[in-house]
N, CA, C and O atoms as a CHARMM CRD file, in Angstrom:
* protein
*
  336
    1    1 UNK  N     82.42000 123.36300 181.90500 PROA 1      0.00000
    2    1 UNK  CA    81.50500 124.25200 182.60100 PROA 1      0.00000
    3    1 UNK  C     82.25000 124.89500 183.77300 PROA 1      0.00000
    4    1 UNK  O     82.92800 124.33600 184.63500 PROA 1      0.00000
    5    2 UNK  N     81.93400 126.37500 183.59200 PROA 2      0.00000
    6    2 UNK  CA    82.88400 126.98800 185.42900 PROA 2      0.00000
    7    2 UNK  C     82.26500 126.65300 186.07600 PROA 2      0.00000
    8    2 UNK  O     81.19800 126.11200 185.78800 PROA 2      0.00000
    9    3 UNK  N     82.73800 126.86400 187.33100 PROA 3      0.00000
   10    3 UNK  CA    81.92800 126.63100 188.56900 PROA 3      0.00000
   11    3 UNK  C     81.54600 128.07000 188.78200 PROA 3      0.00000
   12    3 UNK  O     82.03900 129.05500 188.23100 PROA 3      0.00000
   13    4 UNK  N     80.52000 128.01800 189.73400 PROA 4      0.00000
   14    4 UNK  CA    79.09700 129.33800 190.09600 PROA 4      0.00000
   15    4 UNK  C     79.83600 130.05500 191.23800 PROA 4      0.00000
   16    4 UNK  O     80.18900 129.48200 192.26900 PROA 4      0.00000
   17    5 UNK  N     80.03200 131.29200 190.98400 PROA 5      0.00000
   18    5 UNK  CA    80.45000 131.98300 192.88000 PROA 5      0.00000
   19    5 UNK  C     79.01900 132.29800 193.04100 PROA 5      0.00000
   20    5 UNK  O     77.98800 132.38700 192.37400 PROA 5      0.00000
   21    6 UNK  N     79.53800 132.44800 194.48200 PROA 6      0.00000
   22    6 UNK  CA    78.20500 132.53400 195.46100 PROA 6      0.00000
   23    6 UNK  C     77.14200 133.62000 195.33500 PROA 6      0.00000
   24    6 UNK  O     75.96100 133.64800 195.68200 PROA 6      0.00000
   25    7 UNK  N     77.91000 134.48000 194.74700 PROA 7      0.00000
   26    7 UNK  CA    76.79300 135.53500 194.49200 PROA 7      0.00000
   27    7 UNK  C     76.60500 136.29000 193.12600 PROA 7      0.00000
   28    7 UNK  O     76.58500 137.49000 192.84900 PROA 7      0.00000
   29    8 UNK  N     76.44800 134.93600 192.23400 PROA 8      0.00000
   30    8 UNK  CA    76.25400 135.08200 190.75200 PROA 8      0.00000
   31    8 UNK  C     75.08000 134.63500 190.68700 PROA 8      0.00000
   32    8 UNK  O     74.98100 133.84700 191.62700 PROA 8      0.00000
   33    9 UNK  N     73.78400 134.68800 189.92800 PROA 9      0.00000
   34    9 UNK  CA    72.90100 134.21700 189.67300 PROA 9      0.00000
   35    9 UNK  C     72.69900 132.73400 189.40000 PROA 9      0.00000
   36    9 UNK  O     73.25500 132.16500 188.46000 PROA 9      0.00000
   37   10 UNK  N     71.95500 132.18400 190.18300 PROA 10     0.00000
   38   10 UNK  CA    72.29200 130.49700 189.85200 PROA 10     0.00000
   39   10 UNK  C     71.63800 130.28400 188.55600 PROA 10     0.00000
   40   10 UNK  O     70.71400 130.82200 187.94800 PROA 10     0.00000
   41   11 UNK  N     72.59700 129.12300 188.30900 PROA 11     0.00000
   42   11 UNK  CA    71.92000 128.44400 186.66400 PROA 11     0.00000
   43   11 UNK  C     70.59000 127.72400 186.75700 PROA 11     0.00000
   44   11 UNK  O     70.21000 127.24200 185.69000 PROA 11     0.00000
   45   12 UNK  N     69.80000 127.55100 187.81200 PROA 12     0.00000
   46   12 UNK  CA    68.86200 127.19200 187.16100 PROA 12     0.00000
   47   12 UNK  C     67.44100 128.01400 186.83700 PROA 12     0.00000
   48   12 UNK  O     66.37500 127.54900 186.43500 PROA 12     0.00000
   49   13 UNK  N     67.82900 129.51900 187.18000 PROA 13     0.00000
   50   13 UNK  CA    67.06400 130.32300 186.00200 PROA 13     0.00000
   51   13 UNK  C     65.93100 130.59900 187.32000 PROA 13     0.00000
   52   13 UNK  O     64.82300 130.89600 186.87100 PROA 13     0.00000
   53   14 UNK  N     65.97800 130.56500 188.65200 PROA 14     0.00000
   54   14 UNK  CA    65.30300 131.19800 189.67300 PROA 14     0.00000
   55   14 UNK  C     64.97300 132.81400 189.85200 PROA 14     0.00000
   56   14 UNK  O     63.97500 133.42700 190.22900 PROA 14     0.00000
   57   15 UNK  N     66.26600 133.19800 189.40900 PROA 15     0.00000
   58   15 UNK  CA    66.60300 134.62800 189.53700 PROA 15     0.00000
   59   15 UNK  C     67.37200 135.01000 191.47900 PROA 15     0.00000
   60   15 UNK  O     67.62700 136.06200 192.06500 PROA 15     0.00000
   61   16 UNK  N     67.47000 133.78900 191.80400 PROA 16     0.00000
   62   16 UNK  CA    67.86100 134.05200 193.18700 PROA 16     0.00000
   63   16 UNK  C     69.59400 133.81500 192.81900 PROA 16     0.00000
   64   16 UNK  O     70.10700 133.27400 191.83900 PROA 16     0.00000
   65   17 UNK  N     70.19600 134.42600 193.97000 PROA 17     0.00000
   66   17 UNK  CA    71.55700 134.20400 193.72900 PROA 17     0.00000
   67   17 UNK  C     71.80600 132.75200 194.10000 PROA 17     0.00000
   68   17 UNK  O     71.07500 131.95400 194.68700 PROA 17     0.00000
   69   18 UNK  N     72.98800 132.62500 193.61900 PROA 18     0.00000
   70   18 UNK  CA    73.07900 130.80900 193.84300 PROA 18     0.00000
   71   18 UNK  C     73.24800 130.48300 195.72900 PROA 18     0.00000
   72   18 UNK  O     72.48300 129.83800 196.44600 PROA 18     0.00000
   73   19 UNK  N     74.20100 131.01800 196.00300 PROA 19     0.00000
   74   19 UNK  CA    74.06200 131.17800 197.70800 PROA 19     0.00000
   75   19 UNK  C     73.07100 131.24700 197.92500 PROA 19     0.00000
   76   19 UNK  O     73.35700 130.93800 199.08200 PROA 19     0.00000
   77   20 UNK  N     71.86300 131.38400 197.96700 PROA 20     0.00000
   78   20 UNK  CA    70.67900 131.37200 198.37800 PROA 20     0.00000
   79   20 UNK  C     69.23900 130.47900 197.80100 PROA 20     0.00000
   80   20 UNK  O     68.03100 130.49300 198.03300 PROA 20     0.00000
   81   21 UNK  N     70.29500 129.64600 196.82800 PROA 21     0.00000
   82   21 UNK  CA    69.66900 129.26300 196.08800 PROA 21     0.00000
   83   21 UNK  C     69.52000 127.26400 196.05600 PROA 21     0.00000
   84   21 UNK  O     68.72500 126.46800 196.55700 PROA 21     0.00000
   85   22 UNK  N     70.92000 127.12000 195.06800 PROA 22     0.00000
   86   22 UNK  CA    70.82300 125.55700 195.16800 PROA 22     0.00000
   87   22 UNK  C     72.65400 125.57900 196.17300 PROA 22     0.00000
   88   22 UNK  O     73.25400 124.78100 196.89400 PROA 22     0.00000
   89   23 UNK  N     72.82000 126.47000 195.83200 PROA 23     0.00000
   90   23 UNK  CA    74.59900 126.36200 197.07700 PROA 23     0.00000
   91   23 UNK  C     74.33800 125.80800 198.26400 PROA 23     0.00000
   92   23 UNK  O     75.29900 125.27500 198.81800 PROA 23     0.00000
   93   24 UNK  N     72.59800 125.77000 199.18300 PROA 24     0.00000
   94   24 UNK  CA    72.50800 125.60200 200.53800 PROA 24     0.00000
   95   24 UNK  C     72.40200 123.84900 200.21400 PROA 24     0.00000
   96   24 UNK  O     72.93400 122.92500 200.82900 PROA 24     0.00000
   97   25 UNK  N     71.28500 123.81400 198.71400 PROA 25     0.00000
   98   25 UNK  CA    71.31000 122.42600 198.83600 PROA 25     0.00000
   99   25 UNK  C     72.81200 121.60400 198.56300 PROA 25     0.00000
  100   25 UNK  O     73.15300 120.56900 199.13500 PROA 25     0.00000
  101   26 UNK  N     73.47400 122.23200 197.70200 PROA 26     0.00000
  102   26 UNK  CA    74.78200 121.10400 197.62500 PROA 26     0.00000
  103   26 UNK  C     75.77100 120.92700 199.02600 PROA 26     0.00000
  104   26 UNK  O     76.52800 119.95900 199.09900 PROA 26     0.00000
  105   27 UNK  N     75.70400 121.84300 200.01800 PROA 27     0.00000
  106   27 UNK  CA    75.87300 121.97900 201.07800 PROA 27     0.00000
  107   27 UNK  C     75.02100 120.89700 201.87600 PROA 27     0.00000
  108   27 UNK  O     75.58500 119.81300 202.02600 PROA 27     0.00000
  109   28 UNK  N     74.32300 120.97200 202.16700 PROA 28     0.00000
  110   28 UNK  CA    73.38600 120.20300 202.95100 PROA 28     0.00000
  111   28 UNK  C     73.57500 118.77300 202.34100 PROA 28     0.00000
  112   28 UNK  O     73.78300 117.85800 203.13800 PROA 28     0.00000
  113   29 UNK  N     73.52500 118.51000 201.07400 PROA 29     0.00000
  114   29 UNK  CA    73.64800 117.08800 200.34300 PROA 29     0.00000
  115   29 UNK  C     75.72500 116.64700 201.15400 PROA 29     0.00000
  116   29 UNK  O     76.20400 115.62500 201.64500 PROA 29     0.00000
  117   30 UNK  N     76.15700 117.69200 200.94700 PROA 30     0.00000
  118   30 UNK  CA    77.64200 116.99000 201.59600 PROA 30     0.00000
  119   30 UNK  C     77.82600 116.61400 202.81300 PROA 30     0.00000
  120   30 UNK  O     78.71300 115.90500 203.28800 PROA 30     0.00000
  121   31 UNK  N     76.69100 117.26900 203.43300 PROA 31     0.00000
  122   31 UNK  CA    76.58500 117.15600 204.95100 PROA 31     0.00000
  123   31 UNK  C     75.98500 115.53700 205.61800 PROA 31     0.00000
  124   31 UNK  O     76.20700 114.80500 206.58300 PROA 31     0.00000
  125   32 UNK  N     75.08200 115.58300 204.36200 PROA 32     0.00000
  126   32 UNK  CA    74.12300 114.16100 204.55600 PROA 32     0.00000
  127   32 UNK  C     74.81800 112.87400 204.35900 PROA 32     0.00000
  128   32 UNK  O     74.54300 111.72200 204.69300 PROA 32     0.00000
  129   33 UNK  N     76.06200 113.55600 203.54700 PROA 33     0.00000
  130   33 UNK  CA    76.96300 112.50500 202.81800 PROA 33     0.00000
  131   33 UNK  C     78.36700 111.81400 204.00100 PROA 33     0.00000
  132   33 UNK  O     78.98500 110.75100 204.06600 PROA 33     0.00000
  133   34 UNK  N     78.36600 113.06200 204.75200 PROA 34     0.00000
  134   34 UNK  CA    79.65000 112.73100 205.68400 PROA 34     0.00000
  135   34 UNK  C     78.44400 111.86200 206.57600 PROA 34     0.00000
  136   34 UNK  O     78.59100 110.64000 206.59800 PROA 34     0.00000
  137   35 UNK  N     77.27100 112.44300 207.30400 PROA 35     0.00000
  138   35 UNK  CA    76.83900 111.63800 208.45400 PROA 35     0.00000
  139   35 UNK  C     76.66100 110.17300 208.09000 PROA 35     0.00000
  140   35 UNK  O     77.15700 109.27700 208.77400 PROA 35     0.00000
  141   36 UNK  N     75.85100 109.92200 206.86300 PROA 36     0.00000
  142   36 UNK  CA    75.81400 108.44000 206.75800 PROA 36     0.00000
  143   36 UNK  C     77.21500 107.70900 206.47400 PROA 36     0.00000
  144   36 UNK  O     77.23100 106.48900 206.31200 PROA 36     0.00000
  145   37 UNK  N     78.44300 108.50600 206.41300 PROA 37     0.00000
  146   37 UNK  CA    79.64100 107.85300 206.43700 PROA 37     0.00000
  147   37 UNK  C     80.33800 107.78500 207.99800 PROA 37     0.00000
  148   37 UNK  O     81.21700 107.03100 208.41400 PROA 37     0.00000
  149   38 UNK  N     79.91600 108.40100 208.38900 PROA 38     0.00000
  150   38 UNK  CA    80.02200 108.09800 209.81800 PROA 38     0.00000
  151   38 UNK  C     79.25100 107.24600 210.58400 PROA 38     0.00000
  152   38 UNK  O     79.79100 106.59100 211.47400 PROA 38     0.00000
  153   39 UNK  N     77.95600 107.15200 210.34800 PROA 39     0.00000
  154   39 UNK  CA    77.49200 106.55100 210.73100 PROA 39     0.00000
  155   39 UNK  C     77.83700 105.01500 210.46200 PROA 39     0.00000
  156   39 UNK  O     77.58400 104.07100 211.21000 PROA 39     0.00000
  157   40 UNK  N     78.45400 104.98500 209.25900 PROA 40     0.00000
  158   40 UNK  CA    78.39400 102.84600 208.62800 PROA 40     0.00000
  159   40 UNK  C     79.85300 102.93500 208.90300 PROA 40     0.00000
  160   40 UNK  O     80.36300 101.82200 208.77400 PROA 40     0.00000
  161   41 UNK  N     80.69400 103.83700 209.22900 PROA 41     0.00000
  162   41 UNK  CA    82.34300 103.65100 209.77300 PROA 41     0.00000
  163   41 UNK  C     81.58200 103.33300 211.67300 PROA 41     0.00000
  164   41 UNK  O     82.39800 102.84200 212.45300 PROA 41     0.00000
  165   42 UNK  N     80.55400 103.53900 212.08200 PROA 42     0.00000
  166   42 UNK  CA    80.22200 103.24500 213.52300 PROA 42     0.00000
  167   42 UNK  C     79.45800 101.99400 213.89500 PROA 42     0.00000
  168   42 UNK  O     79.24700 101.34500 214.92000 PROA 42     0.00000
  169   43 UNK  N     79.14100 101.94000 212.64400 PROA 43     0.00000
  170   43 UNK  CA    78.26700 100.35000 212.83800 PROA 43     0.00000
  171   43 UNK  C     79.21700  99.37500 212.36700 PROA 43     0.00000
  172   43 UNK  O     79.11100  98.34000 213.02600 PROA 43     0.00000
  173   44 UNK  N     80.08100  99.31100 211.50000 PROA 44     0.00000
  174   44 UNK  CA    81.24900  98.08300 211.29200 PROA 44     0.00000
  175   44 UNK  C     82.21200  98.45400 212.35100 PROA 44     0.00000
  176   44 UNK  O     83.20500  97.75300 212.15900 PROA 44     0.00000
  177   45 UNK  N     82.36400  99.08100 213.19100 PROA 45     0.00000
  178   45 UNK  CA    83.34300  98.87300 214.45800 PROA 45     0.00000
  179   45 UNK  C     81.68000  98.38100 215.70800 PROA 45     0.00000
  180   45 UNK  O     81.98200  97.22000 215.98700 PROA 45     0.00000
  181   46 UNK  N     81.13800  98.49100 216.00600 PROA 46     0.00000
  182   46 UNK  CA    80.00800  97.71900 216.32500 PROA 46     0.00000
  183   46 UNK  C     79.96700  96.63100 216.25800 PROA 46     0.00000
  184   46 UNK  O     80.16700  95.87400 217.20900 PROA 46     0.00000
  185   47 UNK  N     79.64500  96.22900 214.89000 PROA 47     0.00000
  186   47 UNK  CA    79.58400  94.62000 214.09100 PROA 47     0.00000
  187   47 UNK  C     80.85000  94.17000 214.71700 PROA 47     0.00000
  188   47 UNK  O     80.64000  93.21700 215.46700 PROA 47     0.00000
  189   48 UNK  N     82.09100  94.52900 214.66400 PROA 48     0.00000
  190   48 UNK  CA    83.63500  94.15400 214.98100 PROA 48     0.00000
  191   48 UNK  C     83.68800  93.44100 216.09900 PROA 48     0.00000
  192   48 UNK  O     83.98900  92.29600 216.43800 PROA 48     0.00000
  193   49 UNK  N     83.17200  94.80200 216.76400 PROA 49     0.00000
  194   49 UNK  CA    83.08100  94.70600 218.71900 PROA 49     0.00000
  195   49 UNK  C     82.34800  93.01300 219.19300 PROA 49     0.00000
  196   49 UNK  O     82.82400  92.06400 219.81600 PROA 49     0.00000
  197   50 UNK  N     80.62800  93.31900 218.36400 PROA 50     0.00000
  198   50 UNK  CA    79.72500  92.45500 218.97200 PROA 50     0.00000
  199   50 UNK  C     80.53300  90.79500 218.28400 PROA 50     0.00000
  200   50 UNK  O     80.40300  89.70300 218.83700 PROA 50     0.00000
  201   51 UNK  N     81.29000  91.03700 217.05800 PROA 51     0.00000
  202   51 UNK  CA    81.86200  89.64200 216.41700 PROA 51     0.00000
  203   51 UNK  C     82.84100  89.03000 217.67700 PROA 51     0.00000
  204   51 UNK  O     82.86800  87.82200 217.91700 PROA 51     0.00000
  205   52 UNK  N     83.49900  89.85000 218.31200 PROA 52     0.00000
  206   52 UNK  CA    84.42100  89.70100 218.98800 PROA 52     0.00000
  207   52 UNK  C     84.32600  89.15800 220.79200 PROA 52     0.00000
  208   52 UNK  O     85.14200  88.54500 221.48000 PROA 52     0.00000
  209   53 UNK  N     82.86500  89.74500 221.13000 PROA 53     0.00000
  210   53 UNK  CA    82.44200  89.06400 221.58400 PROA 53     0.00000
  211   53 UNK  C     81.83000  88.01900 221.87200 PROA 53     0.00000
  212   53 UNK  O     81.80000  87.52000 222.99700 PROA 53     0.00000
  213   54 UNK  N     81.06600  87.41900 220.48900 PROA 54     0.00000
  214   54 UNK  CA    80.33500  86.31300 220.30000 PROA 54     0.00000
  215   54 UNK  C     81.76200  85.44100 220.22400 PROA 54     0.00000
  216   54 UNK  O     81.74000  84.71900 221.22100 PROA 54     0.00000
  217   55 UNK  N     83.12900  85.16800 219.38900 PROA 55     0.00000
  218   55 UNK  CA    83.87900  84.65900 219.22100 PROA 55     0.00000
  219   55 UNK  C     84.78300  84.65300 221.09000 PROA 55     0.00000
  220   55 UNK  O     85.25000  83.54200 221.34100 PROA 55     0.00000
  221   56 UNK  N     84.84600  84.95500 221.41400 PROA 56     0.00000
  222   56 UNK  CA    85.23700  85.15800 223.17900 PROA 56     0.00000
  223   56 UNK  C     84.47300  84.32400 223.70900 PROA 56     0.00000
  224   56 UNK  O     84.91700  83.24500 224.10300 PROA 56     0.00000
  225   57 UNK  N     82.73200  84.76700 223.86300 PROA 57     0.00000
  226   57 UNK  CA    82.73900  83.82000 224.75700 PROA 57     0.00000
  227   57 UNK  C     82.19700  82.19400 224.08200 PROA 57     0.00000
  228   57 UNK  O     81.53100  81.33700 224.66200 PROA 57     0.00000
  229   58 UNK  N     82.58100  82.17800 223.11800 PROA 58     0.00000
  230   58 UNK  CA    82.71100  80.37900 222.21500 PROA 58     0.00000
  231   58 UNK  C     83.58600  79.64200 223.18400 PROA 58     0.00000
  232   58 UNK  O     83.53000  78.63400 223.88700 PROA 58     0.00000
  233   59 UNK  N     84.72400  80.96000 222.79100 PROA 59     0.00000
  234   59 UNK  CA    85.88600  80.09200 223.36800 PROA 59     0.00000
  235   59 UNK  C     86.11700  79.99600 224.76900 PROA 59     0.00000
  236   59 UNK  O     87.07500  79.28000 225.05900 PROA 59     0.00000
  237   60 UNK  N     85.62000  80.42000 225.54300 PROA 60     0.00000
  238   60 UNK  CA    85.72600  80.40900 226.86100 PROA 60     0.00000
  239   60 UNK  C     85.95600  78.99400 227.52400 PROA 60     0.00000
  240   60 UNK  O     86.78400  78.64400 228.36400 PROA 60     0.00000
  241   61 UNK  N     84.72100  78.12700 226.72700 PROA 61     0.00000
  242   61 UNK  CA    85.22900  76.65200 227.44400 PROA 61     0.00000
  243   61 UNK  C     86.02700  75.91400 226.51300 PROA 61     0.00000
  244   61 UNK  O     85.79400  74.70700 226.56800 PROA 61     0.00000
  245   62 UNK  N     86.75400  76.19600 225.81200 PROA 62     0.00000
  246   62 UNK  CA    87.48400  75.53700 225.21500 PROA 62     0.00000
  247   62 UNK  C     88.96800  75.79000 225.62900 PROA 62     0.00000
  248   62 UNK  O     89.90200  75.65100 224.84100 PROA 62     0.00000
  249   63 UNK  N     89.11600  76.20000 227.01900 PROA 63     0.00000
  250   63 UNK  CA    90.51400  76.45700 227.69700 PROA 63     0.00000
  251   63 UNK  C     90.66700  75.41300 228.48200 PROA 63     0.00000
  252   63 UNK  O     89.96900  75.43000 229.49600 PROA 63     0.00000
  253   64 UNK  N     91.56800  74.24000 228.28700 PROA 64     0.00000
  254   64 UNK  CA    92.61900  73.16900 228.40000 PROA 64     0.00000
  255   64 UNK  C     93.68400  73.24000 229.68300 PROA 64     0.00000
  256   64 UNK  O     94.61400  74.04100 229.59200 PROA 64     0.00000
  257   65 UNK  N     93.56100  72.41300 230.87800 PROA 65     0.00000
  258   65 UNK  CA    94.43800  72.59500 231.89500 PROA 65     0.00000
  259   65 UNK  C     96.35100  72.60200 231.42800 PROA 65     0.00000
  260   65 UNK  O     97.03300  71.71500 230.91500 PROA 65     0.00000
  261   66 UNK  N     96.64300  73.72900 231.79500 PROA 66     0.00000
  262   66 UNK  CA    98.08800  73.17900 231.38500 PROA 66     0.00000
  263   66 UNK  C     99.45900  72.17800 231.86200 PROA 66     0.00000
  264   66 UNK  O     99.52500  71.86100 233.04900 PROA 66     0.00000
  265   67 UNK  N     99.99300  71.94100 231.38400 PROA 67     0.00000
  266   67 UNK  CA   100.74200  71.09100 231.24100 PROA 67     0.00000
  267   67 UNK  C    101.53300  71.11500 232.84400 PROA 67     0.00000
  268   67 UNK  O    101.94300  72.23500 233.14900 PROA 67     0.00000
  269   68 UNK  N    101.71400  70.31700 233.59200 PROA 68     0.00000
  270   68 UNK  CA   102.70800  70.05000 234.95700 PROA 68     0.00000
  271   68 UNK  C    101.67100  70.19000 236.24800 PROA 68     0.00000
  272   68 UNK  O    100.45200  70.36300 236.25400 PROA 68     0.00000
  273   69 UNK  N    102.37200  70.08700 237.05400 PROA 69     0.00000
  274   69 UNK  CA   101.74300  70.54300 238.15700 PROA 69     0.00000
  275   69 UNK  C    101.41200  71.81900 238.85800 PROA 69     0.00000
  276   69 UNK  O    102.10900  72.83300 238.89300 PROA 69     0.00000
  277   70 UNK  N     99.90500  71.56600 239.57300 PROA 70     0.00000
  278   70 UNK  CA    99.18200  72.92200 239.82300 PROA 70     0.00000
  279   70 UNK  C     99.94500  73.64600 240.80800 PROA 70     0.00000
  280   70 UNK  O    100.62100  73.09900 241.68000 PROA 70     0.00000
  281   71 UNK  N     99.80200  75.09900 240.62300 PROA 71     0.00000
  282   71 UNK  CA   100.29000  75.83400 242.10000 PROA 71     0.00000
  283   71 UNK  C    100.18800  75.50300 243.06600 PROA 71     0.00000
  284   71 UNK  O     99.17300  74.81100 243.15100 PROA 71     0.00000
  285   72 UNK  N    101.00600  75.64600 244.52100 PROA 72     0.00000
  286   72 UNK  CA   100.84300  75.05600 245.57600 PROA 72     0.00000
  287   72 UNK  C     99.25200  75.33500 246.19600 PROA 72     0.00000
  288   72 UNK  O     98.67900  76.34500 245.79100 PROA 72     0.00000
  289   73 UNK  N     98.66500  74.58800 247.01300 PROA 73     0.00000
  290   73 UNK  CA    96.94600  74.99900 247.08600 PROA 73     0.00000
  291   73 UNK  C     96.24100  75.46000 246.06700 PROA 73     0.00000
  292   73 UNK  O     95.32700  76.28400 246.05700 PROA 73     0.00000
  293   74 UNK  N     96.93100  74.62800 244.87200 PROA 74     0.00000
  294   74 UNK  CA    95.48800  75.47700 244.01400 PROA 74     0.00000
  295   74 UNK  C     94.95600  74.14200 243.18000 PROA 74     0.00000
  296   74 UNK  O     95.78900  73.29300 242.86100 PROA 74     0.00000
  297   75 UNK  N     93.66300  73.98200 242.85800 PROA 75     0.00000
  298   75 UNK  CA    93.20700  72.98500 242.17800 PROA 75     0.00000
  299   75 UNK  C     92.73700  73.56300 240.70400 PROA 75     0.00000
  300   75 UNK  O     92.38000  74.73600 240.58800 PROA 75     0.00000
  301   76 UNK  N     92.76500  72.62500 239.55700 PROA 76     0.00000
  302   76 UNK  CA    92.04500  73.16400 238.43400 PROA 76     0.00000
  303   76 UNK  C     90.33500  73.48700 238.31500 PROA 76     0.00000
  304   76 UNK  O     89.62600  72.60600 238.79800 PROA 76     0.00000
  305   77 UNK  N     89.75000  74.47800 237.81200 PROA 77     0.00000
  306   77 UNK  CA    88.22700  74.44200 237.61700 PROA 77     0.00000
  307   77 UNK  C     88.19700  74.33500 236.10000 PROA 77     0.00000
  308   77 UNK  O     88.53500  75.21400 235.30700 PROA 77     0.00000
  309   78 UNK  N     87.62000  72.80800 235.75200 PROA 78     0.00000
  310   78 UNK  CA    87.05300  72.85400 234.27800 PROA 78     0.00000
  311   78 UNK  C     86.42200  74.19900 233.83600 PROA 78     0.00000
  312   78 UNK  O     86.72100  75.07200 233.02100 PROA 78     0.00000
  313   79 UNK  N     85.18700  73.94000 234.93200 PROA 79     0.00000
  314   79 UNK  CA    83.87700  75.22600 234.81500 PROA 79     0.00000
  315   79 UNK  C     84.54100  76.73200 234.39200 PROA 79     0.00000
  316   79 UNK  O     83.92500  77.66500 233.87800 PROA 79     0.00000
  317   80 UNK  N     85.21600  76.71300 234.56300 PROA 80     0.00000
  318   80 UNK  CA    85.78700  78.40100 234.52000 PROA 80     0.00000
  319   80 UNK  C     87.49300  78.30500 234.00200 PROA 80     0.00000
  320   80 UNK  O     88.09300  79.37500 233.90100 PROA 80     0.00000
  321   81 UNK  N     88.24700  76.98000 233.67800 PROA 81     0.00000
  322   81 UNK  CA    88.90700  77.48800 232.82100 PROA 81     0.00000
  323   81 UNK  C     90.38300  77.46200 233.32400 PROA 81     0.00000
  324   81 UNK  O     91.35600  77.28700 232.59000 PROA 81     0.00000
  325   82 UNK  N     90.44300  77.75100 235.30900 PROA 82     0.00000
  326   82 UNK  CA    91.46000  78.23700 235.48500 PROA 82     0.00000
  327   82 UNK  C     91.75000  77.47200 236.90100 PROA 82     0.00000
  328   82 UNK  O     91.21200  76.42000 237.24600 PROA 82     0.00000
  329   83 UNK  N     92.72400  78.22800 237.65600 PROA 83     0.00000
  330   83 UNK  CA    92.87300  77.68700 238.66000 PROA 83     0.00000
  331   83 UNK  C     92.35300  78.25400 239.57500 PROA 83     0.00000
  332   83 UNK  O     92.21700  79.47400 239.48300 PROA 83     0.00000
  333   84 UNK  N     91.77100  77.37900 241.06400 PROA 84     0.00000
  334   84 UNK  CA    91.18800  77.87800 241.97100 PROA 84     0.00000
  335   84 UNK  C     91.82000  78.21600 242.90700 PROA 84     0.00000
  336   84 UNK  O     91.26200  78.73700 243.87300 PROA 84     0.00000
């Protein structure tokens, strides 16, 4: 089957030219097609983000004093992980 130029009578027997016809809808259908692909490429970097935060702050207390002795004046804080 050829493809329709724009200002040939469309095939489905309207009598309107196809540009004016079903050309706006296949247009509009590609249009509908990019936004909801943008849109679910914006919600799995979302999902990513919010995973990445739930996994952060898990780990937050699971940070371990390290090994030797503390900086001069400084003591360890379990609570927070680090030194005071």
């Amino acid at each position: 089957m050829s493809e329709v130029g724009r200002n040939e009578p469309c095939p489905c027997g309207s009598g309107k030219k196809y540009k004016n016809c079903h050309q706006k809808m296949e247009t509009q259908k590609g249009a509908r097609n990019r936004t909801y692909l943008i849109g679910l490429i914006l919600l799995v970097f979302v999902l990513i983000a919010i995973a990445n935060f739930v996994i952060d702050m898990n780990n937050r207390g699971n940070v371990t004093k390290p090994d030797g002795p503390a900086p001069a004046g400084k003591v360890w804080s379990e609570e927070h992980g680090h030194y005071h």
